[in-house]
C-alpha positions, 0 to 999 in steps of 0.5 A: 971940626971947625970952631963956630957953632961949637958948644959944651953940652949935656946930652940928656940920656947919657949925661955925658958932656958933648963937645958939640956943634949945634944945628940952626935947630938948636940940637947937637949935630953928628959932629961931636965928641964925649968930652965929659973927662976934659971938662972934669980934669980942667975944672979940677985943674982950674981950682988948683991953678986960682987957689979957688976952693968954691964957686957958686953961679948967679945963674937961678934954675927952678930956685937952686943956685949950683955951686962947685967945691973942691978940696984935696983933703980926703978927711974933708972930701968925705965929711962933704959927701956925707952932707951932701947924701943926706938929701 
């Protein structure tokens, strides 16, 4: 798969991450591939490699600035989803 007009997407059915090359449309082509897994490990990976434990991006949707945390704490990881299933 050559390397121009490729890009990470989020297919909007599945939720699955595609790495993907997209049409002169705009829309995913039939050459693409699940890469939801390599996204999720590299994240992690990126976070342990910078000694990052938080991220937030500038990028503003519908008024909500996403954020990523990562911790190796099972104790705090749980105390994390605990605030963030209250919603």
């Amino acid at each position: 798969m050559p390397y121009e007009n490729l890009k990470l997407v989020v297919a909007a059915l599945s939720g699955e991450i595609y790495l993907a090359r997209i049409n002169k449309n705009g829309f995913m082509g039939d050459s693409r591939r699940i890469a939801t897994d390599d996204c999720l490990r590299a994240t992690t990976e990126w976070f342990m490699a910078n000694n990052k434990k938080m991220i937030a991006y500038d990028h503003n949707s519908k008024g909500k600035k996403p954020s990523l945390f990562y911790t190796d704490n099972l104790a705090k990881a749980e105390r994390i989803l605990e605030i963030l299933q209250e919603d």
